[in-house]
N, C-alpha and C positions, 0 to 999 in steps of 0.2 A: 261133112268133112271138118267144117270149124268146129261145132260138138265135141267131135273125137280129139281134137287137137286140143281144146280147154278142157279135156278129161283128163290125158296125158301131164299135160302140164301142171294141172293140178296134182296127179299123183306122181309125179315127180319131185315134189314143189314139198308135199307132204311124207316121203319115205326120207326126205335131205331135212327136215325139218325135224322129226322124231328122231333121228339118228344126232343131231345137234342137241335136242333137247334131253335126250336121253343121256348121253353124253356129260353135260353140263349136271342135270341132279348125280349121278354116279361118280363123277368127280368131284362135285363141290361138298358131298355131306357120305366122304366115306366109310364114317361110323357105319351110318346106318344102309347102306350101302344093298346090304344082302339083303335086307330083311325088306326091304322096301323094293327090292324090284320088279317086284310086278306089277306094283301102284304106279310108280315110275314112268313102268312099260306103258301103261294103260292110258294113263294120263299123258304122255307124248303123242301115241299113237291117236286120241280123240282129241287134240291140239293142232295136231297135223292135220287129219283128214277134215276134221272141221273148217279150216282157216285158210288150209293151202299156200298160195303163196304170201299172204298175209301172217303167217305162223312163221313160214321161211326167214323173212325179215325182221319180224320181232322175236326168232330165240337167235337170230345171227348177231342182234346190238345185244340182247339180255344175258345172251352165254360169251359176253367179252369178246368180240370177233372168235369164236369157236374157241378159243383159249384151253377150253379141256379138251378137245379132240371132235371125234364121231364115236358112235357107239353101232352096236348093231341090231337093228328093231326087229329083226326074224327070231331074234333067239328067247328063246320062253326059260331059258335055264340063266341063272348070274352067274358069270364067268368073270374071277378077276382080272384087274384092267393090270397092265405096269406100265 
């Protein structure tokens, strides 16, 4: 039962994390924006699942308290932000 409850939280911990981190590159380097989002994607999402709630907390101080927003780590397509 504990197991499952540190799995949860960990991917909890890590979808709130990519979503932050994704976020923050998509807002902070709009140029490049489009072109770069699947790297982006890729590199949040192996940020997150790696680090868990450790990633949560280091892109929450590194993306300026969330300062650019969330993003959304499902979407495989760049959608622009306004």
């Amino acid at each position: 039962m504990i197991l499952a409850m540190v799995v949860l939280v960990w991917l909890l911990c890590s979808v709130l994390s990519t979503s932050i981190t994704l976020g923050y590159f998509q807002e902070e380097y709009k140029e490049i924006a489009k072109s770069t989002y699947r790297t982006d994607l890729g590199t949040a999402w192996f940020m997150g699942l790696t680090y868990g709630p450790f990633a949560l907390v280091l892109s929450f101080f590194l993306s300026g308290f969330i300062q650019h927003g969330l993003a959304n780590p499902f979407s495989l397509k760049y959608k622009e932000r306004s």
